[in-house]
C-alpha positions as CSV (number, residue, x, y, z in Angstrom):
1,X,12.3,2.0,-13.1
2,X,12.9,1.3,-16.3
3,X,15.2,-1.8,-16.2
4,X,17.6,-0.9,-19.2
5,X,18.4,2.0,-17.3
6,X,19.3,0.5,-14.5
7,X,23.2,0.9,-14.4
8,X,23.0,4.7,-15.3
9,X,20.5,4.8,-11.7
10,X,22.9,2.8,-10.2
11,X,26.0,4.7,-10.4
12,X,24.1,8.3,-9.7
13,X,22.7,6.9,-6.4
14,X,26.1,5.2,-5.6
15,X,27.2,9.2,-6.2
16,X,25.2,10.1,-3.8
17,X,25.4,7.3,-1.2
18,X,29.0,7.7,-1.0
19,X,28.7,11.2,-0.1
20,X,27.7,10.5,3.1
21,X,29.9,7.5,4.1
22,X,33.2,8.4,2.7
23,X,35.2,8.1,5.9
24,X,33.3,5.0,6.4
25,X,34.4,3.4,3.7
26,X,38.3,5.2,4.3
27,X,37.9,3.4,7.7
28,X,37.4,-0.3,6.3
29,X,40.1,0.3,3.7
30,X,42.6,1.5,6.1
31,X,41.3,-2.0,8.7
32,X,41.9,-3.9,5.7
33,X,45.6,-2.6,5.3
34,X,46.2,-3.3,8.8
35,X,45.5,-6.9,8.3
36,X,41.9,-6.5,9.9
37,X,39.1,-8.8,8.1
38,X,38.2,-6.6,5.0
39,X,37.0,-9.4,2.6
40,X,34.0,-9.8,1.3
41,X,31.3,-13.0,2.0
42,X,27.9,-13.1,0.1
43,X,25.1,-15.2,1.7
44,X,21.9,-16.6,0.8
45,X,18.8,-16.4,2.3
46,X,15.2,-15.2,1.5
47,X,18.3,-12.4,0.4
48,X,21.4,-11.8,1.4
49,X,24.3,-9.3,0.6
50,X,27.0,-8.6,2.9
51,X,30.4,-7.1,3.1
52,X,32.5,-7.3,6.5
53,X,33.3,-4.0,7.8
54,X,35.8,-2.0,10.3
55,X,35.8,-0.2,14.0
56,X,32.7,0.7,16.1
57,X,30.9,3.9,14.3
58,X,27.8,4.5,12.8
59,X,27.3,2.2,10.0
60,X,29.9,-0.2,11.3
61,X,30.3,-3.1,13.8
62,X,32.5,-3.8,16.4
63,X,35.9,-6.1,15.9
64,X,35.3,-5.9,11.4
65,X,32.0,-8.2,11.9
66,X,29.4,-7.3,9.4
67,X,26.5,-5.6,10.4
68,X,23.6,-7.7,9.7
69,X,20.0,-6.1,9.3
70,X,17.1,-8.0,8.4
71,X,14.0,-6.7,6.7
72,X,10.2,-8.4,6.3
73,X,8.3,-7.2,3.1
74,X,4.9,-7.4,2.9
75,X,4.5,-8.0,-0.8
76,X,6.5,-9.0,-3.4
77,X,8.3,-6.0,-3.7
78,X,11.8,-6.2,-3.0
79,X,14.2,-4.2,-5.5
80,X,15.7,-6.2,-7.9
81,X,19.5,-5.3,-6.7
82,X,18.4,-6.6,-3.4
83,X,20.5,-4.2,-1.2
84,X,23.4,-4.3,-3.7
85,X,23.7,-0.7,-3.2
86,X,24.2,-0.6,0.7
87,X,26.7,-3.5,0.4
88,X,28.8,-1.8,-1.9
89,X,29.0,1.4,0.0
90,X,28.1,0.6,3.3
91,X,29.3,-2.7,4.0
92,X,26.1,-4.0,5.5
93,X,24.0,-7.3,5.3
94,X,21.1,-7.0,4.4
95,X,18.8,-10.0,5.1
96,X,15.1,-9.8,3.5
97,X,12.4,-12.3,3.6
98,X,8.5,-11.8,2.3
99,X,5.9,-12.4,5.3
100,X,2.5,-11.2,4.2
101,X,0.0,-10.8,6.0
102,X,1.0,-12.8,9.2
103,X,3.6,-10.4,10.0
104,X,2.2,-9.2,13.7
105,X,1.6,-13.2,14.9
106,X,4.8,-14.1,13.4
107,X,6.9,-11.5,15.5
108,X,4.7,-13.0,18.7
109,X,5.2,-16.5,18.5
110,X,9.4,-15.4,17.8
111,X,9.2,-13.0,20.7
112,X,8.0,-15.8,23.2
113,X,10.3,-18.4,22.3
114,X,12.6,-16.2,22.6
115,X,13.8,-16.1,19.0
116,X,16.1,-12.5,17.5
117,X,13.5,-10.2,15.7
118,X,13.6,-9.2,12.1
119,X,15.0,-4.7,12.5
120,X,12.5,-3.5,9.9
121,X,9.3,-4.8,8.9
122,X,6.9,-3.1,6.3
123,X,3.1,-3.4,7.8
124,X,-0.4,-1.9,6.8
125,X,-0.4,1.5,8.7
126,X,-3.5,1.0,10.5
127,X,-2.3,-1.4,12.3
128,X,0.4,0.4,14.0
129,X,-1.5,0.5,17.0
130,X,-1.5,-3.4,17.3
131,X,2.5,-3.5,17.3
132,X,2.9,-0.9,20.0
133,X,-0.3,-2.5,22.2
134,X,2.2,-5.4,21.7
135,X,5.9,-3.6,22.7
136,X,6.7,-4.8,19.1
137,X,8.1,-1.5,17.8
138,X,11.3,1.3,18.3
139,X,11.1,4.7,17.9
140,X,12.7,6.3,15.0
141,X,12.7,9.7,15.4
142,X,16.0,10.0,15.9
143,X,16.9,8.3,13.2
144,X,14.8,9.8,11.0
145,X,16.8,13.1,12.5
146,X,19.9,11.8,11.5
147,X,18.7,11.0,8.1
148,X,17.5,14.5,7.7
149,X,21.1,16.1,8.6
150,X,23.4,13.4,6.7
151,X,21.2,13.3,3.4
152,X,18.7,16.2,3.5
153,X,19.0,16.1,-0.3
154,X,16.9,12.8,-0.4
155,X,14.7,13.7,2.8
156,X,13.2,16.2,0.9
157,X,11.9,14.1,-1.8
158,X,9.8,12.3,1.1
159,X,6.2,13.9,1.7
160,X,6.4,16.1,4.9
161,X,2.4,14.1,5.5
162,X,4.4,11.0,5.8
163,X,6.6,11.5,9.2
164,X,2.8,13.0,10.5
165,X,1.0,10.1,9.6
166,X,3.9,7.4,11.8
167,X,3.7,9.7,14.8
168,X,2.7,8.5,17.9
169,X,2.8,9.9,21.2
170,X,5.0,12.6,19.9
171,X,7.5,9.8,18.3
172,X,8.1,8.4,15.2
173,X,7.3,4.3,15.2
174,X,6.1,4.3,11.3
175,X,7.2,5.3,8.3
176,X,4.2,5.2,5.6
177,X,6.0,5.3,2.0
178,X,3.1,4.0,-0.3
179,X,-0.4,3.9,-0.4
180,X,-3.1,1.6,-2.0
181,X,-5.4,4.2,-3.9
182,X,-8.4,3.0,-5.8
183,X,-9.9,4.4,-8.8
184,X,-13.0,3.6,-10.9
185,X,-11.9,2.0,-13.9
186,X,-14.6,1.2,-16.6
187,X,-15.3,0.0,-20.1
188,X,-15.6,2.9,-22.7
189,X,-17.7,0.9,-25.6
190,X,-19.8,-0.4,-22.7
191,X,-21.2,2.6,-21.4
192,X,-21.1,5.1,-24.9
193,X,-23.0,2.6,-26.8
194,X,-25.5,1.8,-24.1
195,X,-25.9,5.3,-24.1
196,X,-25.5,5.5,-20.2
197,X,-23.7,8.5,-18.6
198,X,-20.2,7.9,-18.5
199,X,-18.1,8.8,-15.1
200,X,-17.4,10.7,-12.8
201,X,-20.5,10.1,-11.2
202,X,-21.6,12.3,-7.8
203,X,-22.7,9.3,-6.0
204,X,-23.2,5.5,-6.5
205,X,-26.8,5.9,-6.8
206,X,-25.8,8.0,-10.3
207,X,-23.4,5.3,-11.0
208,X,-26.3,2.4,-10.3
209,X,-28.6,4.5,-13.0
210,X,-25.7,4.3,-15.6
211,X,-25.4,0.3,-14.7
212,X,-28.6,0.0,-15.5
213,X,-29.0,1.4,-18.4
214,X,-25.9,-0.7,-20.0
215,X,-28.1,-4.0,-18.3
216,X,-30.8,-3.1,-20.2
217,X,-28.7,-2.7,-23.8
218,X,-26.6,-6.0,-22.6
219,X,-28.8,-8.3,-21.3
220,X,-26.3,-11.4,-22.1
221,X,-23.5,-10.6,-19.9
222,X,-23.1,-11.9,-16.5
223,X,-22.4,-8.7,-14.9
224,X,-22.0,-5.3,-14.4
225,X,-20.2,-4.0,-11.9
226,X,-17.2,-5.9,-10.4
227,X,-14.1,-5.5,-7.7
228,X,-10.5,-6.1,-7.6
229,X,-11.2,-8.2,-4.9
230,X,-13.5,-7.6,-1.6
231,X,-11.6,-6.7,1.7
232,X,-11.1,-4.9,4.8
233,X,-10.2,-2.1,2.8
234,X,-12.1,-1.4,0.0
235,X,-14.8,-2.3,2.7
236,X,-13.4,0.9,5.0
237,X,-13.5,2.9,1.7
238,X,-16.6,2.4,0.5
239,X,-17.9,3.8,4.2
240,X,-15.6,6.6,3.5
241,X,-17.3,7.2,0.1
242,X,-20.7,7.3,2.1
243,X,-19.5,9.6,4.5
244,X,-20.8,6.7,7.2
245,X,-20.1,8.3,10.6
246,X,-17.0,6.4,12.6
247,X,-16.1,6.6,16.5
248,X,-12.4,5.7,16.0
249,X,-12.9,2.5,14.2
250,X,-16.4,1.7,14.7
251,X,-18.8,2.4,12.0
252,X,-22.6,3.5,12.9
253,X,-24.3,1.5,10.1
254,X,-27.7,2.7,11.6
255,X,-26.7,6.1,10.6
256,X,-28.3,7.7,7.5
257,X,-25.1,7.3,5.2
258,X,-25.0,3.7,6.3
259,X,-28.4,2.6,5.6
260,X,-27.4,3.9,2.3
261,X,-24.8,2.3,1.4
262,X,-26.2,-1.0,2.5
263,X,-29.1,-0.1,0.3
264,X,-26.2,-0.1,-2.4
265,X,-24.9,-3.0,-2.4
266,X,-28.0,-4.7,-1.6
267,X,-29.5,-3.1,-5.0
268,X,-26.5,-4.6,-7.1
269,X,-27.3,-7.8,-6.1
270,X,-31.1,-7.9,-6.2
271,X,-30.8,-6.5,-9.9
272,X,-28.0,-8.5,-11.2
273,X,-25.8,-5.4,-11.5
274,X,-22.7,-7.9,-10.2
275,X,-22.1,-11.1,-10.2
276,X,-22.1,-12.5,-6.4
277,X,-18.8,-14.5,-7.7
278,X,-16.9,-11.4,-8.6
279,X,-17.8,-9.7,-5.2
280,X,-15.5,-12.7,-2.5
281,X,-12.7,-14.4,-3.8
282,X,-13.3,-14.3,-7.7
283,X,-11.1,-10.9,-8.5
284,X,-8.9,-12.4,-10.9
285,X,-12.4,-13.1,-13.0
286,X,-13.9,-9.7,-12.2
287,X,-10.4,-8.1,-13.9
288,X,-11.0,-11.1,-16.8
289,X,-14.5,-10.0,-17.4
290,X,-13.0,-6.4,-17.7
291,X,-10.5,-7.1,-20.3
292,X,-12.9,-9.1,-22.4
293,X,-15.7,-6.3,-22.7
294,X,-17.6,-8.2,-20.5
295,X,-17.8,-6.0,-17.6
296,X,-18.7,-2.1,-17.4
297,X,-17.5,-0.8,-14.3
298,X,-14.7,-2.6,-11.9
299,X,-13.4,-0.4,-8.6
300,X,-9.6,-1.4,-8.7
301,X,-6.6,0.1,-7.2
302,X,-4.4,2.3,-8.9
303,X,-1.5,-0.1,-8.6
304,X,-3.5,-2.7,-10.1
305,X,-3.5,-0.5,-13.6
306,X,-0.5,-1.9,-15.7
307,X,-2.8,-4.9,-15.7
308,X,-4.9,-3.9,-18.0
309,X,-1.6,-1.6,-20.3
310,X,-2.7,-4.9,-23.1
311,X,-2.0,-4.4,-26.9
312,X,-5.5,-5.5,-27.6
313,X,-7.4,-3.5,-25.0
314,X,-6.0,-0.2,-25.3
315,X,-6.4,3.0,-22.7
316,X,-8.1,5.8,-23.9
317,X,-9.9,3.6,-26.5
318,X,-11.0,0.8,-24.4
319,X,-10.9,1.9,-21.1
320,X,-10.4,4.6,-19.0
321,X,-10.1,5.9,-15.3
322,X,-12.3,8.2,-13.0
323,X,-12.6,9.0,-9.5
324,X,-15.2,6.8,-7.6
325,X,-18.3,8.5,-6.3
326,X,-17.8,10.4,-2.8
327,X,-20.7,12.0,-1.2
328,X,-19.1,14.8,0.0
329,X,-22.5,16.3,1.2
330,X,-22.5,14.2,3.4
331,X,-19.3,13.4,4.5
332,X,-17.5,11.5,2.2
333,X,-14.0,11.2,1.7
334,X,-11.4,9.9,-0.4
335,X,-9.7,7.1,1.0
336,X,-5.8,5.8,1.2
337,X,-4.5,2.6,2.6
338,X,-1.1,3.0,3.6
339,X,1.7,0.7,4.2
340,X,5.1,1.7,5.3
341,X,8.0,0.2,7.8
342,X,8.5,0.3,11.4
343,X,11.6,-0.7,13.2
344,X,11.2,-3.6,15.9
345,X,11.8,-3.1,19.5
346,X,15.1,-3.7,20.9
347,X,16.9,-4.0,17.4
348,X,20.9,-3.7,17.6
349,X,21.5,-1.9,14.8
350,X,19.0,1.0,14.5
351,X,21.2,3.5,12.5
352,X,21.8,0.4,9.8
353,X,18.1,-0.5,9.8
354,X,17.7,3.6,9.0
355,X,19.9,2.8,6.2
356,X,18.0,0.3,4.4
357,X,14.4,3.1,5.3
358,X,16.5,5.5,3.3
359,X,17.7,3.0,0.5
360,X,13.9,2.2,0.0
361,X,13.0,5.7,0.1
362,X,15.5,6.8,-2.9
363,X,13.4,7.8,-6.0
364,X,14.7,5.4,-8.4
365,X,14.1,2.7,-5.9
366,X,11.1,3.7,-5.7
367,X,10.1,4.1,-8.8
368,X,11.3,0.6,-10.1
369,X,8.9,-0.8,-6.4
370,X,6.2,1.1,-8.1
371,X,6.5,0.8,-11.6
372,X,7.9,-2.7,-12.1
373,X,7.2,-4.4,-9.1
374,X,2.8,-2.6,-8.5
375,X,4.3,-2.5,-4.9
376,X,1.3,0.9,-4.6
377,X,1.9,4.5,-5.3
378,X,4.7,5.6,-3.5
379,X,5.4,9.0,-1.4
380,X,8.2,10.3,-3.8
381,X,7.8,13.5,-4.8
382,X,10.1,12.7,-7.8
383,X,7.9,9.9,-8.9
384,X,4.4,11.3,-8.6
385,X,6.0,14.4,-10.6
386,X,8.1,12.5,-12.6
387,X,7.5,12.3,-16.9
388,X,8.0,8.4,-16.2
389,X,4.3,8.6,-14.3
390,X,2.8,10.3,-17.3
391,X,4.5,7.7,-20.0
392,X,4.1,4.7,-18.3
393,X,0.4,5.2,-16.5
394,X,-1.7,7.4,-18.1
395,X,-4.6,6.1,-16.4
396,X,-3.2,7.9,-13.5
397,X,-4.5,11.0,-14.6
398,X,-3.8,14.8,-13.0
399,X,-7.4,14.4,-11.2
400,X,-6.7,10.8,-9.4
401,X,-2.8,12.6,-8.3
402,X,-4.6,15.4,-7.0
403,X,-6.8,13.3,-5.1
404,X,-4.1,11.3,-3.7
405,X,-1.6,14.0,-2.8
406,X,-4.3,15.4,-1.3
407,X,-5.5,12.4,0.9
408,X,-6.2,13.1,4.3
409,X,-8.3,9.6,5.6
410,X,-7.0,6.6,5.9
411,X,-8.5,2.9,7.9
412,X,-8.8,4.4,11.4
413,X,-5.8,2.9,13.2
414,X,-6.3,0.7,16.2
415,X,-6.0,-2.9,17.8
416,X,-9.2,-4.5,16.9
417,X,-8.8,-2.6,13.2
418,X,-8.9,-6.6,11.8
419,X,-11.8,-7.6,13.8
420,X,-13.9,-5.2,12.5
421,X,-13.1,-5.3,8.9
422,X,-14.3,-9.2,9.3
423,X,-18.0,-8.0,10.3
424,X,-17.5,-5.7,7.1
425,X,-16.6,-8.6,5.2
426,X,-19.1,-11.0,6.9
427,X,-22.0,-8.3,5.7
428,X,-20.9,-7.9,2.1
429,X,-21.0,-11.5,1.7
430,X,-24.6,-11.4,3.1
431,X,-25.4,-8.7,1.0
432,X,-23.7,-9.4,-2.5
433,X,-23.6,-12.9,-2.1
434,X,-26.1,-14.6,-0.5
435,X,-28.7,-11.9,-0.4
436,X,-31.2,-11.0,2.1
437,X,-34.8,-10.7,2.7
438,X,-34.4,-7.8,5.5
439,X,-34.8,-4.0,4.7
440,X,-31.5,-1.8,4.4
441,X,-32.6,-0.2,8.1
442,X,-33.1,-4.2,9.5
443,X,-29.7,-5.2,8.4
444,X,-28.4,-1.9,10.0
445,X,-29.4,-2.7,13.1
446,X,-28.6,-6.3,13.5
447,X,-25.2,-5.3,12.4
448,X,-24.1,-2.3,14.7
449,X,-24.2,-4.3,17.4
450,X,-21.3,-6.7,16.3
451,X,-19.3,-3.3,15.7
452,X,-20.2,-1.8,18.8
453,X,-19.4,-4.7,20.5
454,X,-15.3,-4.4,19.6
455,X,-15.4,-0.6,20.6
């Protein structure tokens, strides 16, 4: 969202809002001039806005307590109103804190010691199964029914794909509103004055011909190829690119697509193609390296883009975006790494923790998580179609949407998802880093068994 426009958003979503909860808010006002507790008390917290509200209902608490929700981000991505709306209309705290990563041991160690649970927490889809293995998470299909009947203006902008993809057992425990999408992003003078073959290429062994053709008209620079940074999931996607064959979450490396990709990234590093620094831990230098014409080629996600929006390093005349290689002959797919929320077993206030799902999920929310904030491509209809998308990010281009609205893979979902993306990461470093004196087929099958062994 663009900020300067952020009190004309403001007063059409408080249009909206209000909508819904107009006899909510006639039932405060009427407790207040009955001499019930109608003021207003702001807290702070990680975040905090609150508003003490009437009677038992829906969006209410008993006896004019406020209702107090809290919510975990993963990422720094909370709206810069911080729940201003839903305090306003709904009179309803909203508590927020940012967890990371550490989210599913964190709700553990609180569960055992016997400590209240956060209502809402945003987590990586994948690991969906882990929460419910764990009793960690509340159904919200009815919720999500509710939302549908009480706004169905704003449940349409939502993705039917996304209440699909948080279904389990024939119940709604996840709500996956954004994606991490990557792209191939590389370095126009590079490649057209090297007279290499400029993207999209069919496969990485077309790409690997292009990089070497730029090595041999750059000899000086330090690299060639680089990543946003090496994890679990650009690990998971680069299978998917190779079409490696998966039972649930186990890759068979020893398969044919497997060999070949380790043969890929083995190449890179036995020809100098990338630089073993840019490959663990050193993204911030692989994305330097790309903004100073020192790097050709650097797989980064799509969220990641506004990065490189730079006065001095200008898209369309410095840089530009194609889709990465997928061998779709044999089996490849595009890959998406979702993230969404999931309300937490045994939460008091599951119709107010709905609330703050739908707040999220309004398109100028979502727009200012995505555009300001690189929270990842959100599932707004409004915003993927929106002219904002087209202004802002043109490096999103109409191929790289229609790949993502057309996503149908993600990271296989299951308990042990983290274990094996660690043997992933433990065989790039090997690979890309170190280096090896085994054949692709060798390293294949001293690896499967580690996978096979967490199947």
């Amino acid at each position: 969202m663009r900020l300067s426009e952020t009190e004309q958003v403001r007063d059409a979503r408080r249009w909206r809002i209000t909508r819904v909860i107009g006899s909510l808010v006639a039932m405060a006002l009427l407790l207040a001039a009955c001499g019930g507790n109608g003021g207003t008390a702001t807290t702070e917290a990680s975040g905090t806005a609150s508003t003490d509200v009437g009677e038992d209902n829906e969006g209410e608490a008993a006896d004019g307590e406020a209702v107090v929700v809290t919510a975990w981000f993963n990422g720094e991505s909370v709206p810069a109103d911080e729940f201003a709306m839903l305090e306003e209309e709904f009179g309803v705290v909203v508590e927020w804190d940012i967890r990371g990563d550490t989210i599913l041991t964190d709700l553990l160690r609180m569960r055992d010691a016997g400590e209240q649970l956060p209502d809402m927490v945003e987590i990586d889809s994948h690991l969906t199964p882990a929460f419910l293995e764990a009793d960690l998470l509340s159904p919200m299909t009815d919720q999500v029914a509710t939302f549908e009947e009480e706004d169905p203006e704003l449940y349409a902008t939502i993705p039917e794909a996304v209440w699909a993809d948080g279904t389990y057992e024939d119940e709604i425990y996840h709500v996956p509103n954004k994606s991490l999408v990557d792209a191939l992003f590389y370095n126009v003078h590079l490649v057209e004055d090297s007279g290499a073959e400029p993207p999209p290429y069919d496969t990485y062994g077309d790409m690997i011909e292009a990089a070497r053709v730029i090595q041999a008209a750059n000899p000086d620079l330090p690299a060639f190829f680089g990543t946003g940074g090496a994890s679990h999931d650009r690990m998971f996607r680069w299978a998917f690119s190779f079409g490696v064959p998966f039972d649930g979450n186990i890759p068979d490396m020893t398969s044919d697509q497997g060999v070949e990709m380790i043969d890929f990234l083995q190449t890179m590093y036995e020809e100098g193609i990338t630089d073993p620094e840019f490959m663990i831990g050193q993204q911030d230098e692989a994305k330097g390296a790309f903004v100073a014409g020192e790097l050709a080629f650097i797989d980064e996600g799509l969220n990641g883009g506004p990065g490189f929006m730079l006065d001095d390093f200008q898209y369309g005349e410095d840089w530009l975006t194609a889709p990465y290689p997928v061998h779709t002959e044999n089996g490849g797919q595009y890959l998406g790494v979702p993230r969404g929320w999931s309300m937490t077993a045994g939460t008091e206030h599951p119709y107010e923790a709905s609330l703050v799902l739908r707040y999220l999920s309004d398109p100028e929310i979502a727009a200012e998580r995505y555009f300001v904030l690189e929270s990842g491509i959100v599932q707004s209809i409004p915003v993927l179609e929106g002219e904002q998308m087209a202004e802002e990010q043109p490096f999103f281009t109409p191929e790289l949407m229609e790949i993502f609205r057309g996503l149908e893979a993600q990271i296989p979902p299951a308990t042990n998802t983290n274990a094996v993306g660690e043997i992933f990461i433990n065989l790039l470093d090997e690979l890309t880093v170190t280096g090896t004196d085994e054949t692709p087929a060798e390293v294949a099958a001293r690896y499967q068994p580690m996978f096979d062994e967490l199947g």
